[in-house]
N, C-alpha and C positions, 0 to 999 in steps of 0.2 A: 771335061768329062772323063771320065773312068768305064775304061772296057775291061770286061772279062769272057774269057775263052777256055771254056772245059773242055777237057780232052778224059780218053780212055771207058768208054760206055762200051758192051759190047752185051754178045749172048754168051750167058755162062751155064753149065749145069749145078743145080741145089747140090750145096755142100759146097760148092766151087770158091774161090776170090777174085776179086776185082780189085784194082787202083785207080781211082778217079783224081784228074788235076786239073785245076782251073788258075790262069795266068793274070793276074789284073796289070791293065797297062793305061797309059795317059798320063792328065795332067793328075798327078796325085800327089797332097802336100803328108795325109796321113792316112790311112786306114784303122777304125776302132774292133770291131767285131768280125768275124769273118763264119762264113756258118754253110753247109749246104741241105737245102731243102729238095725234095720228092714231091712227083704230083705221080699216083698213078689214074687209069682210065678212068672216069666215071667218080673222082675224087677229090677232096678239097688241098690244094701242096700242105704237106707237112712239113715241120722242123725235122730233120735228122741228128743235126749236131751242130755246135756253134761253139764257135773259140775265141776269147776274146783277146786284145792285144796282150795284155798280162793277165797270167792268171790259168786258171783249170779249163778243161773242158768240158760239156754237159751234154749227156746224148738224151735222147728218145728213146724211152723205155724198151721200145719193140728193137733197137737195134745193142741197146750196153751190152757189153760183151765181146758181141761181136765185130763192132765198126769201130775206126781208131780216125781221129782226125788232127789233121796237124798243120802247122803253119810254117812258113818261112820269110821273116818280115825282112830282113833284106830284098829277099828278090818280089816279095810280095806274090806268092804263089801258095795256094791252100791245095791239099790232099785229101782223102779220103781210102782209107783200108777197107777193102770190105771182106770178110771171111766169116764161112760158114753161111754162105746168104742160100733164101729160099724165096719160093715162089711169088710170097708174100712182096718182095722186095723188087719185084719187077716196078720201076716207074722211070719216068723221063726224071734227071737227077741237074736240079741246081744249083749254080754257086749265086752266094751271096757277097755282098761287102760292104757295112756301112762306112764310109770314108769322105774326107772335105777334101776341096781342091787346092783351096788357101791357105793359110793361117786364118783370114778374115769369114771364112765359107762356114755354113753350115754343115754338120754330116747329115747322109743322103743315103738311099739306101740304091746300090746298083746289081745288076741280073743278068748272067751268063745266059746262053740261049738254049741250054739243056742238053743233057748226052742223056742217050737210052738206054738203061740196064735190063735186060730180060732175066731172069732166070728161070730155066725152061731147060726138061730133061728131054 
């Protein structure tokens, strides 16, 4: 199995930033995609941004510009930059990771347990 654990949610004021990071640990042979999605109240999770093992990054319209997301495949630790965030952007914020655990395994898609970002003046 593969755990991941975010860290860095907090209450911000609009305009403010934030750095979000999530730790993936276990039996892990590879990790392919890595991405963090948002659910806010009352709403369906969205994609935010998703980074694949090689390659570009591609955000969610509502955040380009602003949110920057990054990897570290050595330590297997994903980030998330947030700047210039507003109200809009309040949601509980999660990490993803499709990854196998073998060589022989399937990729799987696994789910950090949420940090909460507020933004809120």
């Amino acid at each position: 199995q593969v755990q991941l654990v975010e860290s860095g949610g907090g209450l911000v004021r609009p305009g403010g930033s934030l750095g979000l990071s999530c730790a993936a640990s276990g039996k892990i042979f590879r990790i392919d995609t890595m991405a963090w999605y948002r659910q806010a109240p009352g709403k369906q999770r969205e994609l935010v941004a998703i980074v694949p093992l090689v390659g570009r990054a591609t955000y969610a319209d509502s955040v380009k510009d602003r949110f920057v997301i990054s990897r570290d495949n050595a330590l297997n630790t994903l980030h998330l930059q947030m700047d210039s965030l507003k109200p809009d952007d309040t949601a509980v914020y999660y990490c993803n990771a499709r990854a196998k655990t073998s060589y022989y395994s399937v990729y799987d898609d696994y789910w950090g347990q949420g940090t909460q970002v507020i933004v809120s003046s």
